[in-house]
N, C-alpha and C positions, 0 to 999 in steps of 0.2 A: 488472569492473563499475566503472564510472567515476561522476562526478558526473553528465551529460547523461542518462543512463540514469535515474539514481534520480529525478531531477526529472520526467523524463516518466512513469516508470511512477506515481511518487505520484501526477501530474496527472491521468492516464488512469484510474487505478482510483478519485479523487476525483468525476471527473465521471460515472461508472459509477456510484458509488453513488449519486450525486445524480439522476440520470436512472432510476432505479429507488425512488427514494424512500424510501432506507434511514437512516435517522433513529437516529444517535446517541443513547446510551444518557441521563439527566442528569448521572448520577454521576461519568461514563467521564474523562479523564482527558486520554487521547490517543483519536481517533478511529479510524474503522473501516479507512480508508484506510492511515493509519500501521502497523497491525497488519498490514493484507494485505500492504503493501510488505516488513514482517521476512519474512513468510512465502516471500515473492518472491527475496529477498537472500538468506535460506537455503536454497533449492534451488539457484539459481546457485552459493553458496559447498560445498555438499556433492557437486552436479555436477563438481566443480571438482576434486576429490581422489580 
């Protein structure tokens, strides 16, 4: 998984959620985006082994 990877998928699952109207928590910290992206990066890295 390289850099160009992580930038689009963050971009791509940012504008997914935005286009669905998924509206961040107030409290939250880091956004929803950021969370699916870990989730993303860990399949790839447990695919991986």
């Amino acid at each position: 998984m390289n850099e160009a990877y992580i930038v689009t998928a963050f971009y791509v699952m940012e504008e997914m959620l935005k286009r669905v109207a998924c509206e961040d928590d107030s409290r939250s910290q880091i956004s929803a985006a950021e969370i699916l992206l870990v989730a993303v990066a860990a399949k790839d890295f447990v695919t991986a082994f």
